[in-house]
C-alpha positions in Angstrom: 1.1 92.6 93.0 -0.6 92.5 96.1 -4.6 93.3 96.0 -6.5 95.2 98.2 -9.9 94.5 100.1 -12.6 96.1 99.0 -12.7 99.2 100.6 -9.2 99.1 102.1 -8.1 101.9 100.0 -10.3 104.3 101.7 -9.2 102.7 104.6 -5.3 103.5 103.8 -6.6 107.3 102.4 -8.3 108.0 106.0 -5.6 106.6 108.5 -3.0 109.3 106.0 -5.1 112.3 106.6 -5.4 111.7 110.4 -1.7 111.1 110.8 -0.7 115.1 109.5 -3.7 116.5 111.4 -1.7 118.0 114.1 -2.9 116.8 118.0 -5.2 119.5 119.9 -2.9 121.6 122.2 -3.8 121.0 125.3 -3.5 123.0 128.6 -0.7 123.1 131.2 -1.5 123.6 134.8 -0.3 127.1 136.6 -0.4 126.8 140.4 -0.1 130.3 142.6 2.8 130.5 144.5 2.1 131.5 148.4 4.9 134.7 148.6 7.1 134.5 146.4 5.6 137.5 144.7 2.4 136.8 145.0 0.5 139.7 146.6 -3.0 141.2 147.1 -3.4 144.4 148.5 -6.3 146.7 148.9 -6.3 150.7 149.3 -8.9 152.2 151.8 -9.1 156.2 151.2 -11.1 158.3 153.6 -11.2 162.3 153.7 -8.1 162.5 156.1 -6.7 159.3 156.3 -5.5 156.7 153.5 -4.6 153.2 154.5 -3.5 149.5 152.9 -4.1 145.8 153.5 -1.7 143.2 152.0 -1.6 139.3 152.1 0.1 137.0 150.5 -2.0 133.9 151.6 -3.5 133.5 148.0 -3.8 129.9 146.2 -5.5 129.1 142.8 -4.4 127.6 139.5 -4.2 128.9 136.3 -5.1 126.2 133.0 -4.0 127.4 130.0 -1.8 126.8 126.5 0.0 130.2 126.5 0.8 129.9 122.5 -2.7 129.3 121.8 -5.0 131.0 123.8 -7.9 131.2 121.4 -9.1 128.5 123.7 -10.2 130.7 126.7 -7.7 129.6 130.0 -9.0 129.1 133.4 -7.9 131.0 136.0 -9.2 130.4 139.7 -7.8 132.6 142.3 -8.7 132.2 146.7 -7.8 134.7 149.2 -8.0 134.0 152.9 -9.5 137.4 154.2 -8.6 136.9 158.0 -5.2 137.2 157.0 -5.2 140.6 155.6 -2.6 143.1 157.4 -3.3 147.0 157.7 -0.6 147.5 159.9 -2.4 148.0 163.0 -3.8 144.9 165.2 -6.6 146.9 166.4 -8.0 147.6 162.9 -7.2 144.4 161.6 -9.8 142.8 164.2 -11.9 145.9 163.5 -11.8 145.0 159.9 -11.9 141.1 160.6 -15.0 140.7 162.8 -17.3 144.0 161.8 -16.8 144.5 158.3 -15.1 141.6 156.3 -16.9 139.2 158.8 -14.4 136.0 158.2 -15.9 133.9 160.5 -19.1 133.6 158.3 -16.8 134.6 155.3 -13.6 133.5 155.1 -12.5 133.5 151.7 -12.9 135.4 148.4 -12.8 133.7 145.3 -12.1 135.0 141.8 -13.2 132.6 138.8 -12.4 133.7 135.3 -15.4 133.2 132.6 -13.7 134.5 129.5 -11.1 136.6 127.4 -12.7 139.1 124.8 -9.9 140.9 124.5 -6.1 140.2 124.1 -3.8 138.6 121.9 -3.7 135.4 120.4 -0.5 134.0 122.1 1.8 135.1 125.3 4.9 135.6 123.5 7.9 133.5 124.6 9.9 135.2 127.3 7.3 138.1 127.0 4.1 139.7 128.0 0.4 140.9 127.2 -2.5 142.5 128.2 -5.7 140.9 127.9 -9.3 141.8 128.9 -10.6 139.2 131.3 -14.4 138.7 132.6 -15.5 136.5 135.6 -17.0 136.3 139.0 -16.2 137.6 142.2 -17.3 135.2 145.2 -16.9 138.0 148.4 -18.8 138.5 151.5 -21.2 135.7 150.6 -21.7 137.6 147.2 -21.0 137.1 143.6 -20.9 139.9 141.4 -19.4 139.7 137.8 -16.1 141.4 137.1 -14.2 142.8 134.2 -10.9 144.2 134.5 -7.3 144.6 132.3 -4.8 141.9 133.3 -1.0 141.6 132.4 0.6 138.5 132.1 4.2 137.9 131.5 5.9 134.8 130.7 9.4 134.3 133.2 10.7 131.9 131.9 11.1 128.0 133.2 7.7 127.5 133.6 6.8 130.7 136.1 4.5 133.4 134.7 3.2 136.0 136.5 -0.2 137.9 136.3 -1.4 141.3 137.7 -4.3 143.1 138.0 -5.6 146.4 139.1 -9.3 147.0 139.5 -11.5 149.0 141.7 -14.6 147.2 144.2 -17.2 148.9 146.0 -18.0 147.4 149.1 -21.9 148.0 148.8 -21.8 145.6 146.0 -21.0 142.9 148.3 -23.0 144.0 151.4 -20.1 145.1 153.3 -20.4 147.7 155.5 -18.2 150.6 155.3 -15.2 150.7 157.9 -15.5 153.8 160.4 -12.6 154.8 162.2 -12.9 157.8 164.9 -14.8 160.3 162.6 -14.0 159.2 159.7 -15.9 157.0 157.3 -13.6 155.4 154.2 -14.7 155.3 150.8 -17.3 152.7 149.3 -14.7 152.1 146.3 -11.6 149.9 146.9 -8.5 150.1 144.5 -7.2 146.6 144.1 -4.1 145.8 143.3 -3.3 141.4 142.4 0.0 140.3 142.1 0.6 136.2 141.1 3.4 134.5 140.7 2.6 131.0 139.2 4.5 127.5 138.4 4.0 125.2 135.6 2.7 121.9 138.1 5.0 118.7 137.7 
């Protein structure tokens, strides 16, 4: 019968109760997808006159274990702001140099803080809405954000995440656009579209 060292049977007790502790889920890396279906677009509304700017010159990365997310994910999201289209060159440049300023300015940037609301997994193959809180980086401002966000799972490794929220531009110091007469609104509806990719 072979004898043990003093102490060894703890030894063997310990090394069995680490081996069924399961290992600590650990995040997988989302990256944003340039087009693709990835989309930001802003709605300007004045008294007379309602118009839209789109781009889809967005990049970020999402970290996160979509069948555990008690674990809050992180979710970073860049916009380049020169590139936003209104559909008319004039206002674009309008937009560009007097308001939006992208020389001084030009990106926004969206970094996620936590989720107090939402469910405790994505499902597989499925989707969710969650609550998410973070900070808005625009205009040389940051100003914390809460909005509702939908995320559902594609399938091989794509998800995709959208968002609809509203932004008043006197929050961020940004002058409100005039165009002939008309003055637009100091609240923005935006409307985020992302199409992510599980990274290699």
């Amino acid at each position: 019968m072979t004898r043990l060292f003093p102490g060894a049977r703890a030894v063997i007790l310990l090394i069995g109760v680490v081996a069924v502790i399961p290992a600590a889920a650990t995040a997988d890396r989302y990256e944003i997808q340039q087009g693709n279906g990835t989309r930001i677009t802003f709605t300007s509304k004045a008294p007379m006159e309602t118009f839209s700017g789109e781009t889809d010159k967005v990049s970020g990365w999402l970290d996160a274990d979509l069948r555990n997310l008690l674990q809050d994910p992180s979710l970073e999201v860049v916009v380049d702001m020169a590139s936003f289209d209104t559909g008319l060159s004039k206002r674009n440049e309008h937009m560009r140099n007097n308001h939006l300023e992208t020389d001084e300015y030009p990106t926004a940037r969206f970094r996620s803080l936590s989720i107090p609301e939402g469910p405790e997994a994505l499902p597989v193959g499925g989707q969710a809405d969650f609550t998410l809180v973070g900070l808005m980086d625009l205009h040389g401002v940051e100003q914390p954000l809460t909005c509702r966000v939908n995320v559902r799972d594609l399938g091989g490794g794509r998800i995709q995440v959208e968002a609809k929220f509203p932004i008043k531009l006197s929050d961020f110091a940004i002058k409100r656009p005039k165009f002939l007469v008309m003055k637009i609104a100091d609240e923005q509806l935006v409307h985020v579209l992302l199409l992510l990719t599980e990274a290699p």
